[in-house]
N, C-alpha and C positions, 0 to 999 in steps of 0.2 A: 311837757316831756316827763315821763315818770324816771325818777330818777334811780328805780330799783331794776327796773328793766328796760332799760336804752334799745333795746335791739329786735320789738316794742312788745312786749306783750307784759302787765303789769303783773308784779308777784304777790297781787293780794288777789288777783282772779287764778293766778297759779294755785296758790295757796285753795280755794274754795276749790277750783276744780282739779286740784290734783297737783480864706485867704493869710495871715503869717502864717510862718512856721510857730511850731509850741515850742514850749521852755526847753531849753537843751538839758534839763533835769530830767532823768530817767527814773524808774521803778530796778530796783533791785532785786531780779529776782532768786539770785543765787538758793538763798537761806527760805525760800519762802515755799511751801507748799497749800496746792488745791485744797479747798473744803470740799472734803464729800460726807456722805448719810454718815450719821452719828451710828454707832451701834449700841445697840440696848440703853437706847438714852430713855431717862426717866421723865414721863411726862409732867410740864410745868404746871405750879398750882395757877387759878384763873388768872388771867392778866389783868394787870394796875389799870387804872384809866390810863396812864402815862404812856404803857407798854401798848394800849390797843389803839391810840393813839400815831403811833409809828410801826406800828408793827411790821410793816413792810420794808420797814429799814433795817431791822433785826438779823438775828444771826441765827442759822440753826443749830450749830455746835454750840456757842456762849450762851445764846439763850435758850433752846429746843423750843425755837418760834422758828417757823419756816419761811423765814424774811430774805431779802436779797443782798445781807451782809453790805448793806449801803453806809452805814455809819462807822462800819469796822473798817471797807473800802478809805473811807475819807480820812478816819485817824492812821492806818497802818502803811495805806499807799499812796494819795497824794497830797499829804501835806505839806504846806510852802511848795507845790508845782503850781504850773500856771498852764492853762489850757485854753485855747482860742475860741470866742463866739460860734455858737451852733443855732443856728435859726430849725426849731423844730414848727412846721406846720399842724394845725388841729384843725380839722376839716372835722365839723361837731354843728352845735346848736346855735354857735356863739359863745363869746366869754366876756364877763364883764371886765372891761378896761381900766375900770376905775377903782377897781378890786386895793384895798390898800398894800395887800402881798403877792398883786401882779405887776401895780405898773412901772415897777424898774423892772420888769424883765421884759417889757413888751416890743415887738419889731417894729419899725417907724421904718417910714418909705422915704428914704433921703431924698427921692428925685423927684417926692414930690412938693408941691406948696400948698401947706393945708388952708381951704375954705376957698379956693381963689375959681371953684367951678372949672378947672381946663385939668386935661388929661397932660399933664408938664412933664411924663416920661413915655406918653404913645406909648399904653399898653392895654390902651382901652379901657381903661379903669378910670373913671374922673375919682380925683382926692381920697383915693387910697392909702392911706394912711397909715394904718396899721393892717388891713386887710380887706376883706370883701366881703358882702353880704348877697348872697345868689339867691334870699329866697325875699328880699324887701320887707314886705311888711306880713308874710307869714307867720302864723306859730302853728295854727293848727291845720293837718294833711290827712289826706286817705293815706291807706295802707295798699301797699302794689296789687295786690289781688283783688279789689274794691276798683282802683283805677281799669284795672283790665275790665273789669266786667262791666264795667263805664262805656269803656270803650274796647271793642274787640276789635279793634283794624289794626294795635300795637303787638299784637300776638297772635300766633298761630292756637289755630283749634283746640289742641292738645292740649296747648297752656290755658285757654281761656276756659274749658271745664275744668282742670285743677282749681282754678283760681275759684268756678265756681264752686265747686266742692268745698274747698275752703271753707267763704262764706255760708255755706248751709251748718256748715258744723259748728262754724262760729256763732250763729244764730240759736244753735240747739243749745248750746252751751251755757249762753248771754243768760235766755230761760230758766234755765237751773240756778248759773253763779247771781243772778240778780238778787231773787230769795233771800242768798244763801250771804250775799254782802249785807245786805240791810240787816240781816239780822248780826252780823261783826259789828255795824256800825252804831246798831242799838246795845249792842253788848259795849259796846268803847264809850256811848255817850254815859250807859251807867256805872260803869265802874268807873270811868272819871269824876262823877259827880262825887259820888262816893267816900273817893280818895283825895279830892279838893277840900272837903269838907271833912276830914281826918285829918290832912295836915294843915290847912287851916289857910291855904296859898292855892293859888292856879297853874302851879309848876312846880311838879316835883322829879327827883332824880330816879332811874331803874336801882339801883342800892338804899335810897332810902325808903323805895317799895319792899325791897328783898326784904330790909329787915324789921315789917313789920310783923308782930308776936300778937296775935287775937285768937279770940273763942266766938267773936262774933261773925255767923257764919254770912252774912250779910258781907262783911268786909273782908272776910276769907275769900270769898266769893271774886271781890273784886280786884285785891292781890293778885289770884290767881289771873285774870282777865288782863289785867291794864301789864304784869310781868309779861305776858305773852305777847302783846302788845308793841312794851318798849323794846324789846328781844329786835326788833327792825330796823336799830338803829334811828329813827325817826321822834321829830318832837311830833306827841301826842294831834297837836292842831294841824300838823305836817299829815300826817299819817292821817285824819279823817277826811281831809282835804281831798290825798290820793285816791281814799277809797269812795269819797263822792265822785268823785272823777271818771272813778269804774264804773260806778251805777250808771252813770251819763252817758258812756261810751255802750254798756249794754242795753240800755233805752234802745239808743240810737240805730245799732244793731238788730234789733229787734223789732222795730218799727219800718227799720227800712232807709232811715232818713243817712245814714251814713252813706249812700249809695249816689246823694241827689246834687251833695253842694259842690262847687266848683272852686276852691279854697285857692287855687292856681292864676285865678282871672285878674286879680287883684296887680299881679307882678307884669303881666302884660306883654309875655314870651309866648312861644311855641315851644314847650317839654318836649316836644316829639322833634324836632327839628336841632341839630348840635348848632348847626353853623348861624342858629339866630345867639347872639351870644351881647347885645348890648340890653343889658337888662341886670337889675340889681342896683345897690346903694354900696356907700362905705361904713353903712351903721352896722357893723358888725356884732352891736349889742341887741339888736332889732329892734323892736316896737314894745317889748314885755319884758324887762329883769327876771321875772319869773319863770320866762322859759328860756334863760339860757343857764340852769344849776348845771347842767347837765356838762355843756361844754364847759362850764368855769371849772367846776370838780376836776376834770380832764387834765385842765390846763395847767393847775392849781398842782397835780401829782405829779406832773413832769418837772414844774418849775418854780412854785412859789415858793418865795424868797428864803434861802436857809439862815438858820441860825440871827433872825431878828426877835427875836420872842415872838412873834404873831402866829395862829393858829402853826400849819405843821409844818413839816420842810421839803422843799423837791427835791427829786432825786438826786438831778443835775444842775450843777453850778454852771454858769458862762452857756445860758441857754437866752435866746428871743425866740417868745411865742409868737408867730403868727396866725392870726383867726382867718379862716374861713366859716360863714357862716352859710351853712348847706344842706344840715337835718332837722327836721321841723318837727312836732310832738306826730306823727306818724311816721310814713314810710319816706326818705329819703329816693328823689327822681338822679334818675341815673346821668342825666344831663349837666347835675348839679356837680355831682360827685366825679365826674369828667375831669369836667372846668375846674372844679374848684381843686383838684387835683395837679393840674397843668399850672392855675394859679400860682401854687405856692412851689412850684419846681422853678417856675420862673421866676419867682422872687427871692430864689433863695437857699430853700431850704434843704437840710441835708437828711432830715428826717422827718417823715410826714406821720399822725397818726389816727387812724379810720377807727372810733368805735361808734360805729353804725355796722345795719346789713339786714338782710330781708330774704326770703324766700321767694321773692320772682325776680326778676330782671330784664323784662322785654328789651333793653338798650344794654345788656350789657356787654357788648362788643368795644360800645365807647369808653366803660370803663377799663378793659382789660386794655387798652389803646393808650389811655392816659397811664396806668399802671408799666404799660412798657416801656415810656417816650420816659418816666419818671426812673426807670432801670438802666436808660440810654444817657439821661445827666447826672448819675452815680447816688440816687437818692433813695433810700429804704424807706418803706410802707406797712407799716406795723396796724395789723388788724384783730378787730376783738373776734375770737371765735364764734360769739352768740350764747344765750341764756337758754336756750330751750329744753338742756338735757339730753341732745341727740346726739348720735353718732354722723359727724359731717363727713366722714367717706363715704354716705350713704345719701343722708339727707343734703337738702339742696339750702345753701349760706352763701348769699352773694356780699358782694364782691371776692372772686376766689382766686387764685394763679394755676388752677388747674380745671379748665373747665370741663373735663369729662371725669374729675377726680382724680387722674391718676397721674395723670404729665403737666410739669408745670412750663408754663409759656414763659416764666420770666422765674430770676432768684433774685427779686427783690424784696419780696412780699413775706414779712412774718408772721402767723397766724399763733394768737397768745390764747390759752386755756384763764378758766380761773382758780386760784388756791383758798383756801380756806387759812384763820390762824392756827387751828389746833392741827400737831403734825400726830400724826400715825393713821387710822383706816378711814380717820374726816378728813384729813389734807385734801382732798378737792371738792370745793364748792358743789352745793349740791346742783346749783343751775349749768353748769358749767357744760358746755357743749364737748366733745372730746373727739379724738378720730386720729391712728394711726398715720396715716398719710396727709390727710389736712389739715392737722394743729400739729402746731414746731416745737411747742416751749409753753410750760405754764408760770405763772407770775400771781402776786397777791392780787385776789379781787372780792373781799369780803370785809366790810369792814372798815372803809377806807376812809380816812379822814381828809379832809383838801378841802381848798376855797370855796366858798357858794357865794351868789348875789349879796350884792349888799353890805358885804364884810364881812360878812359869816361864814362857817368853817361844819359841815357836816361830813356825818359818817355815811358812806355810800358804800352800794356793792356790783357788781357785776363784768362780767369778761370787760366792760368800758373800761372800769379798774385796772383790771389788768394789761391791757393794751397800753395805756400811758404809763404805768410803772416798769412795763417794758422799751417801751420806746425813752426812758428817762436812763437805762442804762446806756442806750444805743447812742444817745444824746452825750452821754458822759466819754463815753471811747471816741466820740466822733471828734471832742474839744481837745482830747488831749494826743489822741494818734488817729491825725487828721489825714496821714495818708492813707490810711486803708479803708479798702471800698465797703460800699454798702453789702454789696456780696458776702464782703469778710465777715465785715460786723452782724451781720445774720447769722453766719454759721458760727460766728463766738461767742454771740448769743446761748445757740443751741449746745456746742459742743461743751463748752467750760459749766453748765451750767450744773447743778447736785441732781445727782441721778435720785431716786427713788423705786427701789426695788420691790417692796412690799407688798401684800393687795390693802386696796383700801376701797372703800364705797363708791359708786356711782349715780350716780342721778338723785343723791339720797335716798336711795335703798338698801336697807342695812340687808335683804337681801342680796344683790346685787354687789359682789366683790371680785373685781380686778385686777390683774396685776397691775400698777402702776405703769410700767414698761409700755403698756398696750395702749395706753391713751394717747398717745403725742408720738412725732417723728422722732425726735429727742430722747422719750422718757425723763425727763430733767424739768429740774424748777431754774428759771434766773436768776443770776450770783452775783454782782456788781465786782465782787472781790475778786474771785475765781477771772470772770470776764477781761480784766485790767490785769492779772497778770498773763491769760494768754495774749491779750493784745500786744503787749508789750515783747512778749518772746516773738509774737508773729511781723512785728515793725523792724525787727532786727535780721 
């Protein structure tokens, strides 16, 4: 799963080619007012490791970080409150369980007896435990468009030439960016040799590159290179790793052979068929650590453990994760994301959150259907808008709640942009999907530090980002003002949240300036702070 572009297209080929009631303790809000936009605030010098670190937890007034005032939330408004268990569902790649700053938050399935083989609560799940795994022993998937031209009897005409269109272009592309990675890849293995052998170790820091002072143009050379580089957030071995990864997938493309394997057969379902539905394991870590960063990162910003000293904090306190494991390193089947959807409504959960999504959907009726039945047991669906840089009142990002763009079938679905840390005309992400009508609310997605396999703790980026750092505020109002609906907390989401009026860039085009206003139904960033004092005025 690339973990720079979850919603799949990788950005090193972007790059080359372009139940109780809560504590009878209230919030005071007499004396307290909204945060809105700073005016003529002075922009912050670079941020500390510390600050970039959490940034999303920051303030934009205190700090002129354009964070979700999370930590100001927790010192000003609920300290010594108490707030009730919120089971947030993550319908992702997997999460590792064994995470050492997941597994006090993780959901356990009371009704059932783990290892004992028998389904002890008839839900069709044998020894679900902490969740479900719908894709077995998958990691690696086609991509929808690839599946259609597989097979044309899941789609009408219309869509199966898209789909092949697609494909051609991807082909043309592959051609070009192949080149054009090897030659990145050769430029990374020599400036690392380079700079190994400068500082005299096999790992070195982005700061202790900055501050090398030479006349050797050799190692000028390679400064320049390996900075640009670690600018990715990525450890060096991480990052060639990915970009072998691209080489591989544009082979593959290129040759054809993407088109032939049947990655599916292994699980032993019918995709095309909803009602085949006994299929799947309870290893929701699946068969590879290495392809579930994606989901642990996810799970990790919503909720790993605050204030232990280990890597970062989540957003939300008095949360259980439950995993669904349902997005594979391609495209996500719509049968998965159904199910695995109904899953965790049935088991619980008062907030589900989706960063996956794809440009075709041949089934997506089933998802809008789960999406609805999930509107009917009061539970909100926070979705990442996608990384593409497009305008989605135009272009086509499934899973939607309005499938002709313009009328939404359901108000439970929140659709989250990503933000950037630097606030004024970079404040949004340059990947960042955007659309007046289709994106609600944008949220930090750059930058993000949270859990990875294995114990470790990386910096990630994209609307995936952002969809659990909003879903982690949704999670927080849900624990503490548990009677209001998913409906509500949607729109407090949107409405409480810091406008920004400004133009600022788009798609990273420093051509290309917008008003802020124009990207989102909103125009606003999420405010954890803001959020909890209107929830509180709206509980009363």
């Amino acid at each position: 799963m690339n973990p720079i572009k979850p919603i799949y297209i990788s950005a090193f080929a972007l790059l080359v080619l372009a139940g109780c009631g809560t504590s009878k303790q209230v919030i005071n809000t007499t004396n307290l007012s909204a945060i809105t936009t700073p005016l003529n605030v002075k922009k912050k010098a670079a941020l500390t490791e510390n600050e970039l670190k959490r940034w999303s937890h920051l303030d934009i007034v205190k700090d002129t970080i354009p964070g979700m005032s999370v930590d100001r939330a927790y010192a000003e408004l609920l300290k010594d409150k108490i707030g009730i268990p919120v089971i947030v569902g993550i319908v992702d790649s997997g999460v590792d369980i064994e995470h050492e700053d997941l597994k006090s938050v993780l959901w356990t399935n009371k009704k059932e007896i783990p290892g004992n083989g028998i389904d002890d609560d008839n839900n069709g799940y044998i020894d679900d435990i902490h969740g479900w795994n719908f894709l077995g022993d998958i990691t690696k998937e086609n991509l929808e468009y690839e599946r259609i031209i597989k097979d044309k009897t899941i789609a009408d005409d219309v869509t199966y030439q898209a789909a092949k269109s697609v494909n051609d272009k991807k082909v043309a592309e592959a051609s070009v960016g192949q080149g054009r990675l090897q030659e990145m890849l050769v430029a990374i293995k020599d400036g690392d040799a380079v700079l190994v052998k400068h500082f005299g170790k096999p790992v070195y820091t982005a700061d202790e590159v900055k501050a090398i002072v030479t006349k050797d143009a050799t190692l000028l050379k390679s400064k320049t290179t390996m900075q640009q580089m670690l600018s990715y957030g990525m450890p060096i071995a991480g990052l060639k790793e990915a970009i072998e990864k691209d080489l591989n997938d544009f082979k593959a493309l290129i040759s054809g052979e993407n088109l032939k394997v049947d990655y599916r057969k292994v699980v032993g379902d019918n995709p095309n068929d909803i009602t085949d539905t006994k299929y799947g394991d309870n290893n929701v870590m699946g068969p590879d650590k290495k392809e579930i960063l994606h989901g642990t990162h996810v799970a990790g910003i919503v909720a790993q453990t605050r204030n232990n000293n280990l890597g970062g904090d989540g957003v939300a306190n008095n949360v259980q994760i439950l995993t669904v494991r349902a997005v594979p390193d391609g495209d996500e089947y719509d049968k998965d994301i159904a199910l695995g959807i109904r899953y965790a409504v049935d088991n619980g959960a008062k907030v589900i959150n989706g960063s996956f999504g794809k440009a075709f959907s041949p089934h997506k009726q089933w998802v809008y259907d789960a999406i609805k039945y999930a509107e009917s047991k009061d539970v909100l669906f926070v979705h990442a808008a996608g990384n593409d840089a497009k305008d989605i009142d135009f272009a086509d990002n499934f899973p939607t709640d309005a499938d002709d763009k313009k009328t939404e079938y359901a108000d439970n679905v929140l659709t989250i942009g990503a933000l950037n840390y630097e606030y004024g005309d970079k404040v949004v992400a340059r990947f960042s999907n955007i659309g007046k009508v289709n994106v609600d609310v944008f949220a930090p997605g750059v930058q993000i530090y949270a859990t990875t396999p294995n114990n470790s703790y990386q910096y990630l980026q994209g609307t995936s980002m952002a969809a659990p750092n909003a879903a982690g505020v949704a999670a927080l109002i849900r624990s503490y003002y548990p009677k209001l609906s998913a409906k509500q907390v949607k729109h407090i989401l949107m409405d409480s949240g810091v406008a920004i009026t400004t133009e600022v860039i788009v798609g990273g085009k420093a051509s290309d300036k917008r008003s802020f206003t124009t990207l989102s139904k909103s125009g606003k960033i999420v405010n954890a702070y803001n959020a909890l004092i209107m929830a509180e005025k709206m509980s009363k």
